[in-house]
C-alpha positions, 0 to 999 in steps of 0.5 A, spaced: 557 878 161 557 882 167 550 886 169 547 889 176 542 887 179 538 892 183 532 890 187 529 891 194 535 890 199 540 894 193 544 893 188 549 887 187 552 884 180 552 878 177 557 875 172 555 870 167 559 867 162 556 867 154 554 860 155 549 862 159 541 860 159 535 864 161 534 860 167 542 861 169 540 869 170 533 867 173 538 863 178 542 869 180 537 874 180 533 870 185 539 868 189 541 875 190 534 879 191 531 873 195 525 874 191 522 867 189 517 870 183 520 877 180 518 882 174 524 885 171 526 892 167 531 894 164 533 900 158 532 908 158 526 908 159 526 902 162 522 896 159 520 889 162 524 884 160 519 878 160 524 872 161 518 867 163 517 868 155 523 864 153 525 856 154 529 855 161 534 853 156 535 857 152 542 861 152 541 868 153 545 870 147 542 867 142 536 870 145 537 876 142 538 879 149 545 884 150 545 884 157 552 886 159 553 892 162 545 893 163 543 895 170 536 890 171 531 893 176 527 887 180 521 887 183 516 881 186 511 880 182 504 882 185 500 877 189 506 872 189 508 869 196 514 873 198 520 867 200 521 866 207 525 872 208 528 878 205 535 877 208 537 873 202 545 875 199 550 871 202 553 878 206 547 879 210 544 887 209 540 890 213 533 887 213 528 889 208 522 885 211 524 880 216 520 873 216 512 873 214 507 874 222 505 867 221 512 865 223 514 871 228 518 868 235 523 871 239 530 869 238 533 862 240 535 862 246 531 868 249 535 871 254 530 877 255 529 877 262 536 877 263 539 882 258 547 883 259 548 890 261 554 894 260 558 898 265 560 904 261 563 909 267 565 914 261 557 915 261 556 914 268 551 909 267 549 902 264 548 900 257 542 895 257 538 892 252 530 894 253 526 888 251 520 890 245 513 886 246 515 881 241 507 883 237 509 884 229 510 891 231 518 891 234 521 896 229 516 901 230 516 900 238 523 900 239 523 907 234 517 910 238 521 908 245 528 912 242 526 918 239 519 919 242 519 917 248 513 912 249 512 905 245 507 906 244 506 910 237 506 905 232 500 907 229 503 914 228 509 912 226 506 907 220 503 913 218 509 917 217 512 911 213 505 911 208 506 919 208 513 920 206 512 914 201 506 918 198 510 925 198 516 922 195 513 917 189 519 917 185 524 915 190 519 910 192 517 906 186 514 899 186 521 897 185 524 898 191 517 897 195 516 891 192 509 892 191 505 898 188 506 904 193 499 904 194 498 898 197 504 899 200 502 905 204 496 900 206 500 894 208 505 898 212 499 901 216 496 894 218 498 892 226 500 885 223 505 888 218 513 887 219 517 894 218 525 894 215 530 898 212 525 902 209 522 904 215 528 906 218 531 909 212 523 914 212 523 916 220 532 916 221 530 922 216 523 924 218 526 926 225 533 927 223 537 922 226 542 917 225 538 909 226 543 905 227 541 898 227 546 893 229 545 885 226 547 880 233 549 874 229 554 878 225 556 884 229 554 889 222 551 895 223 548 899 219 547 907 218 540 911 216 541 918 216 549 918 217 551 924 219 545 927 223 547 930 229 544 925 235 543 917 234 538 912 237 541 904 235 536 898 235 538 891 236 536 886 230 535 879 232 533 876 225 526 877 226 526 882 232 528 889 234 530 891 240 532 898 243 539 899 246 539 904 252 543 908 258 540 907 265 544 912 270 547 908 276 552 908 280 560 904 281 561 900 278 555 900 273 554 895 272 547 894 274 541 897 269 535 900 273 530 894 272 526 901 271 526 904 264 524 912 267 530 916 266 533 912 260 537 914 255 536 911 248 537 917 244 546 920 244 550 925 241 553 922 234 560 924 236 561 920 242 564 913 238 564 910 245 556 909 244 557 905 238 564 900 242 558 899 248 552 897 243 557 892 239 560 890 246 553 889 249 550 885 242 557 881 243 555 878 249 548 877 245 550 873 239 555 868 245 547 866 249 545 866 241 539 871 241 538 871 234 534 866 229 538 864 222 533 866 218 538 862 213 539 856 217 531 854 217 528 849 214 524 851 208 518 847 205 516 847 198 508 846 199 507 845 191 512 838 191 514 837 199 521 838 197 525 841 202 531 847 202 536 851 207 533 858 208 530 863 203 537 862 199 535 855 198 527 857 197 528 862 192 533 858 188 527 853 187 522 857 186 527 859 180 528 852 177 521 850 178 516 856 178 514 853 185 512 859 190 508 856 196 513 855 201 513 855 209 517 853 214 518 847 216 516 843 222 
């Protein structure tokens, strides 16, 4: 049987054989959201799907439960611990929510006071990277440098987050947010709150603009609002962003201004040398590892002291156990 799978990162498909149980589906839906407890939906109009109800064991099949071609819509449940990170298919997505604040730290390695600058004669300057204060608020930081000039809007920017969600409840429902989006709205406005792909997705629209945002570990790069006629890209390092930016400087450009005053972090869309220069610029970050492995880290069962490789291994056990407490571990 084949069934889609659409939680908070997207949609992806799993497919099971006949034979399989309750506690098969529950894997494949773990290892695919990343979501360690989950409620499940499905059917028009969507019902929920309570698979806690039947034995682990117990095929689905004989369950009564038809499932083959159904699209089933996940979302943590309420007042759970979330895994140790969203980032969870085996294909990195764009991040979602990176790691919980109690584990915030800069990328392995963390070059940032010599960040690799890219000599660009087309633009007559130097792709740097500008480093943001590593402080819980990075995405917005590095948003609020690019489209407003100043680093310092994050309080303005979290509020158009909670804004654009309140305007829009169909299309940000509890099953893409994770959470109610009541709570959300008043989550997202908290200093201490991480943002991810919905918060670049809400402002690439708001100011319409394209937010590239580019993974250092694997070279992917996601588009928000593509299309839209200028672009400003970010830096994701795992668990951090920072913003890529033109400094105007003379032959052979390869010295960025250590000052940022006459940066250019916002470029036109037609221009693909842009985009050769970021990735070029991030190549050369993955090489000195500025980046974590969110899904390399040593995670920690805090029920049974077990312990699991990246949030892969923490969602497929909370799965199999119904163990939710998890941290990292030392």
């Amino acid at each position: 049987m084949r069934i889609r799978v659409r939680g908070p990162l997207g949609q992806s498909t799993v497919t099971l054989d006949d034979s399989a149980t309750i506690k098969d589906l529950q894997i494949q839906i773990a290892e695919k959201t990343g979501l360690a407890t989950f409620n499940v939906k499905y059917g028009y109009p969507l019902k929920p799907l309570k698979l806690d109800s039947f034995q682990p064991d117990q095929g689905i099949l004989e369950a009564g439960i038809n499932l083959n071609g159904e699209s089933l819509i996940i979302a943590q449940k309420e007042g759970a611990t979330r895994g140790v990170s969203d980032d969870a298919p085996t294909t990195r997505t764009a991040p979602s929510q990176p790691l919980q604040p109690s584990m915030s730290q800069t990328p392995q390695e963390n070059n940032a006071k010599d960040p690799p600058e890219i000599a660009s004669p087309e633009h007559a300057g130097t792709f740097v990277l500008r480093v943001m204060p590593d402080d819980n608020s990075c995405l917005f930081r590095a948003v609020g440098a690019a489209v407003m000039d100043n680093m310092d809007t994050m309080v303005e920017l979290r509020s158009i987050i909670a804004g654009a969600i309140q305007s829009n409840p169909t299309e940000y429902t509890a099953a893409i947010l994770g959470k109610n989006p009541d709570e959300y709205c008043t989550w997202i406005q908290n200093e201490d709150s991480w943002g991810g792909a919905i918060e670049l997705k809400i402002l690439s629209e708001y100011f319409n603009i394209e937010i590239c945002s580019i993974d250092v570990q694997t070279l992917n790069m996601f588009q928000f609002n593509e299309g839209a006629p200028t672009r400003c890209i970010v830096v994701y390092s795992g668990i951090h962003y920072d913003v890529l930016a033109l400094s105007p400087s003379r032959p052979p450009y390869t010295r960025a201004n250590p000052l940022a005053h006459n940066d250019v972090k916002i470029f036109e869309a037609f221009d693909p040398v842009v985009l050769q220069k970021a990735k070029e610029l991030c190549r050369v970050l993955q090489d000195k590892h500025y980046y974590t492995d969110t899904s390399g880290f040593t995670v920690l069962c805090n029920v049974c002291g077990g312990t699991f490789t990246g949030e892969r291994g923490a969602a497929k056990h909370a799965a199999e156990t119904g163990h939710y407490d998890f941290g990292e571990a030392s």
